[in-house]
C-alpha positions as CSV (number, residue, x, y, z in Angstrom):
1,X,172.6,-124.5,97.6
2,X,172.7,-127.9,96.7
3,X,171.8,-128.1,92.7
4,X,169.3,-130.3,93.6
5,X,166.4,-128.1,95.4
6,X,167.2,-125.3,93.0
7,X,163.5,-126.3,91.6
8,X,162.2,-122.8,93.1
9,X,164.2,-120.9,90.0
10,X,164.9,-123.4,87.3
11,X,161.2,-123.0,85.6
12,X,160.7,-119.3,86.7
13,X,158.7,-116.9,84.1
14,X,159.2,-114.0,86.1
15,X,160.2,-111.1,84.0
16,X,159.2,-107.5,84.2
17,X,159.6,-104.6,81.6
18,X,159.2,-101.9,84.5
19,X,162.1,-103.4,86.9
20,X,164.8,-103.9,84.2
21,X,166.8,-101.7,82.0
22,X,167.3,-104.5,79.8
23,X,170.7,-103.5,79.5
24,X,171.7,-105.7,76.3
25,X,169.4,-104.6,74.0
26,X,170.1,-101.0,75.4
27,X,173.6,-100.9,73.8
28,X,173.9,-100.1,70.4
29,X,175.2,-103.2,68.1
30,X,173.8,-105.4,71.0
31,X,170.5,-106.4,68.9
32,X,172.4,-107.7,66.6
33,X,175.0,-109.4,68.4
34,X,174.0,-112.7,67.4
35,X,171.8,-115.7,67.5
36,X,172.8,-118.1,70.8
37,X,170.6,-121.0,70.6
38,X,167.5,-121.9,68.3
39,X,165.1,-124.2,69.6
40,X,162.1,-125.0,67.1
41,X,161.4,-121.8,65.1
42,X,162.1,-119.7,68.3
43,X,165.5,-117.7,68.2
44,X,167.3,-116.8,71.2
45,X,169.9,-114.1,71.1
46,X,172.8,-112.9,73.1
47,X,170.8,-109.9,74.0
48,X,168.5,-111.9,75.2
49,X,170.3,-113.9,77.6
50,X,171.9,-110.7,79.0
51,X,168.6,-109.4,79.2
52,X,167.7,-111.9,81.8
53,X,170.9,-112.3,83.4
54,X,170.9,-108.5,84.4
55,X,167.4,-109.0,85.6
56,X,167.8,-111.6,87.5
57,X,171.0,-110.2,89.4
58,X,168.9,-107.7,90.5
59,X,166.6,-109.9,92.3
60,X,169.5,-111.5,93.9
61,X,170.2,-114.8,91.9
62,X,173.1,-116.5,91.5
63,X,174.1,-115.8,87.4
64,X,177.8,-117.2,87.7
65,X,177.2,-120.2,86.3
66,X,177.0,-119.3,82.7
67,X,176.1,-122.5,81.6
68,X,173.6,-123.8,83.9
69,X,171.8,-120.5,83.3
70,X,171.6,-120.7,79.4
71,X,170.6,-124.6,80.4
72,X,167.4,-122.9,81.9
73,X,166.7,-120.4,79.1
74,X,166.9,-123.1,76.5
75,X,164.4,-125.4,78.4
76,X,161.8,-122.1,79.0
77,X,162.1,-121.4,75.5
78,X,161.3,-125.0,74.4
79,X,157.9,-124.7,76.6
80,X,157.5,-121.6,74.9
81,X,157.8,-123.4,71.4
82,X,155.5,-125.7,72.4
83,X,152.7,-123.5,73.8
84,X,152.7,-121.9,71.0
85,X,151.8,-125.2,68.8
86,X,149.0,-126.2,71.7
87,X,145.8,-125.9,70.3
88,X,144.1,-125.6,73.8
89,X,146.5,-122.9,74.5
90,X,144.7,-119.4,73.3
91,X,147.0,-117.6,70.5
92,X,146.8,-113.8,72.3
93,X,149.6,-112.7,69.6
94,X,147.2,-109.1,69.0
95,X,146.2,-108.5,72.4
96,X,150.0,-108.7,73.5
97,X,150.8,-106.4,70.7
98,X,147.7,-104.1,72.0
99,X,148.9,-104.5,75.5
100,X,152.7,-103.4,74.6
101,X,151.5,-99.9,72.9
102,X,149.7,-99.8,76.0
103,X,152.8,-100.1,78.5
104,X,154.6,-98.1,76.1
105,X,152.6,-95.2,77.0
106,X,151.9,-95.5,80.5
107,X,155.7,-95.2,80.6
108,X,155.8,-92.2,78.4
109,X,153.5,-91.0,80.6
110,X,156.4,-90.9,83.3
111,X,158.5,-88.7,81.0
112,X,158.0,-85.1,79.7
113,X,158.9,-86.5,75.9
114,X,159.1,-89.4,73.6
115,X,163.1,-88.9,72.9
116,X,163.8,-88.6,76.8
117,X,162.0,-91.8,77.8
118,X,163.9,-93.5,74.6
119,X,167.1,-92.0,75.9
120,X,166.8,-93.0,79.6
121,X,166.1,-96.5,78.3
122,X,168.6,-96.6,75.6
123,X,166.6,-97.8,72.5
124,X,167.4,-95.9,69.7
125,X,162.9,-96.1,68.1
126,X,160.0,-96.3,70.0
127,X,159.5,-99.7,67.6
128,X,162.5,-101.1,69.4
129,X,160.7,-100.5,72.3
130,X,157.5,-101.9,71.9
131,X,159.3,-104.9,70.2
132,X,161.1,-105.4,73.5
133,X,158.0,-104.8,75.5
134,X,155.8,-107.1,73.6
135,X,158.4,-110.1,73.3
136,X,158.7,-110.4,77.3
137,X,154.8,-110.4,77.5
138,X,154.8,-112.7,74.9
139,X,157.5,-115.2,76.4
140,X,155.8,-115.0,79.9
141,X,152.7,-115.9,78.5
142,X,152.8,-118.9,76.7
143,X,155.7,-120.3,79.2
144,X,153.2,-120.1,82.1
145,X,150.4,-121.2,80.1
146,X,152.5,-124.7,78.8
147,X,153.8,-124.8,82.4
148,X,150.7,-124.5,83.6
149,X,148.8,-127.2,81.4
150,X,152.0,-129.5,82.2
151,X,151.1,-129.3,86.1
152,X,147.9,-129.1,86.0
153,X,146.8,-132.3,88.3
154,X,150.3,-131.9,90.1
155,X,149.7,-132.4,94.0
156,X,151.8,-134.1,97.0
157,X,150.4,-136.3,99.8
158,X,151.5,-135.7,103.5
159,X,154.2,-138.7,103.2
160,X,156.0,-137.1,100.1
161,X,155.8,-133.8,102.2
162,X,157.8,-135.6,105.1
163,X,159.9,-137.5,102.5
164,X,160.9,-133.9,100.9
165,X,161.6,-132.4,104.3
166,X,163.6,-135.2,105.9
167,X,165.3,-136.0,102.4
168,X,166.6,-131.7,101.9
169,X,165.8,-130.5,105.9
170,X,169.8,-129.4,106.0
171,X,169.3,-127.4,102.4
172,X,166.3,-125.8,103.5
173,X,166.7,-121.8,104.0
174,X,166.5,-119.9,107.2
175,X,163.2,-118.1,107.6
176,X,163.9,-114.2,108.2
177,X,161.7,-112.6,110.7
178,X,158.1,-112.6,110.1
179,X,155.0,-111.1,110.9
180,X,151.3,-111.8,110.5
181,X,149.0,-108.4,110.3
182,X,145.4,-107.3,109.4
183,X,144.5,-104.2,108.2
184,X,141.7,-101.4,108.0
185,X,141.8,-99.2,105.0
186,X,139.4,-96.7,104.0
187,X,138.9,-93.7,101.5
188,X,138.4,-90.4,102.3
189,X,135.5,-89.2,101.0
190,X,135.0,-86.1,99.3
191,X,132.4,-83.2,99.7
192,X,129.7,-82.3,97.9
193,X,131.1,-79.8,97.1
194,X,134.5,-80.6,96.0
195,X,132.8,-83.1,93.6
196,X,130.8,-80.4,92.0
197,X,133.8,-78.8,91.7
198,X,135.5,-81.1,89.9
199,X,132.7,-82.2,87.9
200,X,132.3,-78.0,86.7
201,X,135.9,-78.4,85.8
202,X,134.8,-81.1,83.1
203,X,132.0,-79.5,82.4
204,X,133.8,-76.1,81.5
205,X,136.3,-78.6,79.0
206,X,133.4,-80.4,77.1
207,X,131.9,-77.0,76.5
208,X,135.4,-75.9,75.4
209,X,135.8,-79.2,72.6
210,X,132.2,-78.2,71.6
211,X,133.4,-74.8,70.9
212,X,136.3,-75.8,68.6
213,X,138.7,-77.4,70.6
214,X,140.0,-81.4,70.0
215,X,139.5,-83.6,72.3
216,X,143.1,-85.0,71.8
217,X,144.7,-81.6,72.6
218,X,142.4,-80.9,75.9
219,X,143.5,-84.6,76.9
220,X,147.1,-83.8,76.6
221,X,146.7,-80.4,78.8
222,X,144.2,-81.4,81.4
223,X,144.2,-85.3,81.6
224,X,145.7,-86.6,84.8
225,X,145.9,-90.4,83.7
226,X,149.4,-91.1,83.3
227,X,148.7,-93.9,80.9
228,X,146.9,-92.0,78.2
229,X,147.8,-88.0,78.5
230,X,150.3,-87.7,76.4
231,X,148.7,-89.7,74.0
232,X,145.7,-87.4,73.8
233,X,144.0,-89.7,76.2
234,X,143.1,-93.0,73.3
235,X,143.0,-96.3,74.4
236,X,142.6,-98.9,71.8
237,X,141.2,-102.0,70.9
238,X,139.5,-102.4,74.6
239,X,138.2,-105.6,75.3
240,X,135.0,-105.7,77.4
241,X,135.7,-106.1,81.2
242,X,139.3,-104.4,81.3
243,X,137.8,-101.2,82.1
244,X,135.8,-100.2,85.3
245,X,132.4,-101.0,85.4
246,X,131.2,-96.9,85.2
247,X,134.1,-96.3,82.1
248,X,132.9,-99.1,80.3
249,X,129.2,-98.3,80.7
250,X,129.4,-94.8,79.9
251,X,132.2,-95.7,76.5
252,X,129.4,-98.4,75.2
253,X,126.6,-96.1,75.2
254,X,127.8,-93.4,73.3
255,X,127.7,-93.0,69.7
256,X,131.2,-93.2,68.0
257,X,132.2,-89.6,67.7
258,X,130.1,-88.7,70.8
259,X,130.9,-87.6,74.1
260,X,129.8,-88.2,77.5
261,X,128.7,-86.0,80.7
262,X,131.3,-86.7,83.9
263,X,131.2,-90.0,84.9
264,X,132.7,-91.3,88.6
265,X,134.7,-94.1,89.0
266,X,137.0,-95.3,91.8
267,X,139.7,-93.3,90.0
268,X,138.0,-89.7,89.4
269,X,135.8,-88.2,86.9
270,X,136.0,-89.1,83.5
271,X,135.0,-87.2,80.1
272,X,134.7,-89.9,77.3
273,X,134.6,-90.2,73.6
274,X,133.6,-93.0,71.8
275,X,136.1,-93.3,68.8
276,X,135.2,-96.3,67.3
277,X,133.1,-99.9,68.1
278,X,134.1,-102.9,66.3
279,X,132.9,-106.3,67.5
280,X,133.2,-107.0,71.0
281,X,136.3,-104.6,71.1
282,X,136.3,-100.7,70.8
283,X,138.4,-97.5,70.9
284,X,138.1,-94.4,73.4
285,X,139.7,-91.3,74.8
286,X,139.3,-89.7,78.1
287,X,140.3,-87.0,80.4
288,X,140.8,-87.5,83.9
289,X,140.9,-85.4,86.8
290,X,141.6,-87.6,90.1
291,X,139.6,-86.9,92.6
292,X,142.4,-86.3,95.7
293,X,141.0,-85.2,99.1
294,X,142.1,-82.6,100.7
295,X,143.1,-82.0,103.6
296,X,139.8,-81.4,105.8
297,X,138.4,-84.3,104.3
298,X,141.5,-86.5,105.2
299,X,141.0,-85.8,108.7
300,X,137.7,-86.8,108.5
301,X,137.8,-89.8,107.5
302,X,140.4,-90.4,110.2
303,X,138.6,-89.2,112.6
304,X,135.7,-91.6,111.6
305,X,138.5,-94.5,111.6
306,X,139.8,-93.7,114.9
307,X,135.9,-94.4,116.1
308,X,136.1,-97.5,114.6
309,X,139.6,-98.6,116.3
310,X,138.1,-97.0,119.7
311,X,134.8,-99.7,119.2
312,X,137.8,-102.4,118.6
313,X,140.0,-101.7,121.8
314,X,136.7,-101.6,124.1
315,X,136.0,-105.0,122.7
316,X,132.2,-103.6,121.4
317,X,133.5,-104.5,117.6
318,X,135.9,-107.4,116.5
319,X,138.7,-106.5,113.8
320,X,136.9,-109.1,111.6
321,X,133.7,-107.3,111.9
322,X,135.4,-103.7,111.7
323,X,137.1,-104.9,108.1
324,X,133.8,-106.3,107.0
325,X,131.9,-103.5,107.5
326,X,134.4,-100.7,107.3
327,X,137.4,-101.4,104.4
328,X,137.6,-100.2,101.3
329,X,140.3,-102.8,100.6
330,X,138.6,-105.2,98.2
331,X,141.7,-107.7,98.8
332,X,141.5,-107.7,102.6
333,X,138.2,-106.8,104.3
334,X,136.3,-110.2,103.1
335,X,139.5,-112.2,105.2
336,X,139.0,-110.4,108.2
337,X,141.6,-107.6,106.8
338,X,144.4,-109.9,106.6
339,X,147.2,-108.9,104.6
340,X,149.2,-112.0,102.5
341,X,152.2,-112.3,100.5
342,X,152.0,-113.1,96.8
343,X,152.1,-116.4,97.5
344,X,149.1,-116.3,99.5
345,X,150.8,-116.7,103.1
346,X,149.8,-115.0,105.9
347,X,153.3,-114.4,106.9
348,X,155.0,-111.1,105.8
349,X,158.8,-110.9,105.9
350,X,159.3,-107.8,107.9
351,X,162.6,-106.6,105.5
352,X,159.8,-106.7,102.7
353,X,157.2,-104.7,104.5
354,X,156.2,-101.4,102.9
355,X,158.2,-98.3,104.7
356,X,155.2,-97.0,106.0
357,X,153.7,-100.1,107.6
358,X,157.0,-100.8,108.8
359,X,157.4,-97.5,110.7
360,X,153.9,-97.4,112.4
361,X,154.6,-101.5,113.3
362,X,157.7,-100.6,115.1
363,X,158.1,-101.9,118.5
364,X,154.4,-103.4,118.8
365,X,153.4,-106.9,120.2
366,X,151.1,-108.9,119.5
367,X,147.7,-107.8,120.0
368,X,148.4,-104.2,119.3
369,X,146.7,-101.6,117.2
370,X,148.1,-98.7,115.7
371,X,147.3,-95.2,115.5
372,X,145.1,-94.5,112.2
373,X,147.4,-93.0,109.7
374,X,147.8,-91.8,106.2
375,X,149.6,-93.6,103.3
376,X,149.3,-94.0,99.5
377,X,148.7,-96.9,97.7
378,X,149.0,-97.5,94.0
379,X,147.1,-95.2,91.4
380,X,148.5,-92.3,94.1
381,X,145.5,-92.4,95.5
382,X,145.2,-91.3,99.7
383,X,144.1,-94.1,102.5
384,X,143.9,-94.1,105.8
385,X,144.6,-97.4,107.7
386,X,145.1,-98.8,110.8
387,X,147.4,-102.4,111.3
388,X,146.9,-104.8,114.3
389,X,149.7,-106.8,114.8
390,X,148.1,-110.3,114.6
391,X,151.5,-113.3,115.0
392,X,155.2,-112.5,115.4
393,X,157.9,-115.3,114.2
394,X,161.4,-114.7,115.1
395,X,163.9,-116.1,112.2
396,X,164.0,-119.9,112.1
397,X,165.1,-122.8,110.1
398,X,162.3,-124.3,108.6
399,X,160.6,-126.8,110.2
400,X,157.6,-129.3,109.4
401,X,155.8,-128.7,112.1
402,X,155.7,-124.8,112.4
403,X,156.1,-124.8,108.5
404,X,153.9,-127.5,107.2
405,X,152.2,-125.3,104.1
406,X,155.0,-123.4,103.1
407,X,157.6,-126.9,102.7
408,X,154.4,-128.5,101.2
409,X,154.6,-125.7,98.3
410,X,158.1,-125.9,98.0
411,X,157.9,-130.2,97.7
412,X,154.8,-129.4,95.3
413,X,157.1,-127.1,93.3
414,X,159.7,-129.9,93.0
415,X,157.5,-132.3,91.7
416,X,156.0,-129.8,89.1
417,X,159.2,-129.1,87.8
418,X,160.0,-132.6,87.2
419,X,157.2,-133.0,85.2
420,X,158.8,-130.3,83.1
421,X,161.8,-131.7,83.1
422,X,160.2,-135.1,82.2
423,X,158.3,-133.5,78.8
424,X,161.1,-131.4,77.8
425,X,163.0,-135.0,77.8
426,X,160.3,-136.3,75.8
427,X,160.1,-133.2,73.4
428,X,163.8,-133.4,72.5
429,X,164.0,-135.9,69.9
430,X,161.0,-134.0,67.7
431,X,162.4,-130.8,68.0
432,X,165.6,-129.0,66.2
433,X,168.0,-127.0,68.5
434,X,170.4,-125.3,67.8
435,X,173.7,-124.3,70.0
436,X,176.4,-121.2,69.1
437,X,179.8,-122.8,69.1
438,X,180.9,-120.5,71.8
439,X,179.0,-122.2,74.2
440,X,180.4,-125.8,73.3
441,X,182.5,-126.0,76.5
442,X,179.2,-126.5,78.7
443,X,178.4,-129.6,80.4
444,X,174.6,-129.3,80.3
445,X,172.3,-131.5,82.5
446,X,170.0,-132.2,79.2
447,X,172.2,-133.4,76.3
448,X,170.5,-130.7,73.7
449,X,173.6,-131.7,71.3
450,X,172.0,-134.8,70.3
451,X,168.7,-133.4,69.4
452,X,170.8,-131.2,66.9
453,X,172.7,-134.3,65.9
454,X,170.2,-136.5,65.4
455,X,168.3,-134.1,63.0
């Protein structure tokens, strides 16, 4: 692709902990490989750019160019630098820390032991780790936030939307085949008296801590939250709002030391003990048991979904009224159960599709329903669904006048990264960078050298 329109990837911030091995930083002597560039006080390293380079081979990108791709990492790192010095842009350095313990142990929640996890990600301490954790968050952060506050007022009319198609029409990828669906999701509900069931369970475990037992220790052997477990089920430092409404109710009310009854939420029942309040923030553990359906009550609630779909195909209920009245799914059933891609598109690439929605898609047309069926969304927590099949779109080159929205992003996202490019220009003279000698062969599109030289 033609240098010019690679505007989709040059300011990218997209970097996740959970889909990368971070292979650099897994070797050993690889953390201390070296420094690669400096730019203001911010250090990159080797590791670093390996870091990203593995991840984004993994998404499919184009890493060959060595130099164009360190180009790109020094001009996300000099956002970074600046965010950092914005006074309008929040300093969160604590509550990335907070949220880095907290992503360390959901993950160690996926693993029977701390020296396995550590061993199947290759850092030799848990600090390592966190460190690791903690810097991405950190770097995705305040690069979105400068980007962000760079852009702000950045919009396109309708002519620079034509001028943008007809100037890159020949550049522009091929669309893959689509699909536009909506979707009915709903819960299965449990009994009575499984709930009493599970709420007896709790019961039977707070009389056992008020016998003699910690609370820590019963976490760790009964707790089904993955996140907290292992660490005898403590959060801390919760800010108000990040937990749900019937957690957070429960956790303020309680005295620190104290513990609650059962308490329902959309993920179970929850035991809770205040640890400790301070300010707005405060500290808790909990035990979970999820509350899973079984069997019976699966059915039922797909029986009561296949009444539903029945009131559809007679045409005594629209879809839009069905999600609206019916779905669980908070995203959907206020946009008459309409499922859209991150970028808010109601057009789903069909390769992308879930396996599941896939399968029961398979060989519908337009205008069909499926059957109701079972699936598992995230949290593993049972739904039952149906999908109607609302727009098909064989693969195409783009065009303005099937694609109008989607070019207008991609024109929008061109001019937004040449306002980047514009205050990283104007940023250069004020700011020290500094370059490795191994990388003095590259032709860079910025001329970083002469900040360094000029200093």
């Amino acid at each position: 692709m033609n240098k010019n329109i690679k505007f989709v990837l040059l300011f990218s911030f997209v970097f996740s902990f959970f889909g990368v091995k971070m292979n650099a930083q897994l070797k050993t002597g690889d953390l201390v490989d070296g420094i690669a560039v400096v730019v203001g006080d911010e250090i990159i390293l080797e590791s670093d750019i390996e870091d990203q380079a593995n991840f984004s081979k993994q998404q499919g990108a184009d890493v060959s160019n060595r130099c164009e791709f360190i180009e790109g990492i020094i001009s996300n790192k000099l956002l970074i630098y600046e965010a950092k010095r914005d006074t309008l842009i929040e300093n969160r350095s604590a509550a990335l820390k907070e949220n880095a313990n907290q992503k360390y142990t959901q993950i160690l929640g996926q693993f029977p032991d701390e020296r396995t996890m550590l061993s199947t990600y290759k850092f030799r301490t848990s600090f390592e780790m966190k460190n690791a954790i903690e810097k991405i968050d950190s770097d995705n952060y305040y690069g979105q936030s400068k980007y962000g506050r760079i852009t702000d007022k950045a919009d396109v009319t309708p002519n620079e939307v034509t001028d943008f198609f007809n100037t890159f029409k020949q550049q522009l990828p091929e669309v893959k085949d689509e699909v536009s669906l909506s979707q009915i999701s709903m819960y299965p509900k449990l009994t009575d008296a499984h709930k009493n069931e599970i709420i007896a369970r709790l019961n039977k475990i707070k009389a056992d801590i008020l016998a003699g037992e910690t609370f820590e220790s019963q976490a760790r052997i009964y707790s089904e939250d993955p996140g907290s477990a292992s660490n005898g089920g403590l959060y801390t430092n919760i800010s108000k709002g990040k937990m749900v409404k019937p957690f957070e109710a429960a956790a303020l009310n309680l005295q620190e030391g104290e513990m609650s009854d059962p308490v329902e939420s959309d993920f179970g029942y929850h035991l809770i003990q205040l640890v400790k309040k301070s300010g707005k923030n405060y500290d808790a553990r909990h035990i979970l048991l999820k509350a899973e359906p079984n069997e019976a009550e699966i059915a039922t609630a797909k029986k009561e979904l296949d009444s539903i779909r029945t009131l559809i195909i007679d045409g005594k209920m629209t879809f839009k009224e069905a999600a609206f009245r019916f779905s669980d799914d908070k995203k959907t059933k206020f946009n008459a159960g309409v499922l859209t891609a991150e970028d808010g598109s109601d057009r789903l690439e069909k390769l992308n599709l879930p396996p599941t929605i896939a399968y029961q898609i398979a060989g519908l047309n337009v205008g069909d329903t499926t059957d109701v069926f079972t699936d598992t969304v995230p949290q593993d927590r049972k739904i039952v669904s149906i999908i109607k099949v609302d727009g098909v779109i064989a693969a195409h080159q783009l065009d303005i006048a099937t694609d109008y929205d989607r070019i207008k992003q991609m024109a929008l996202n061109k001019k937004k990264n040449e306002m980047v490019e514009k205050f990283v220009k104007e940023k250069l003279p004020n700011t020290f960078i500094s370059i490795n000698d191994r990388y003095k062969d590259c032709v860079f599109k910025t001329d970083w050298r002469k900040s360094t030289e000029t200093k």
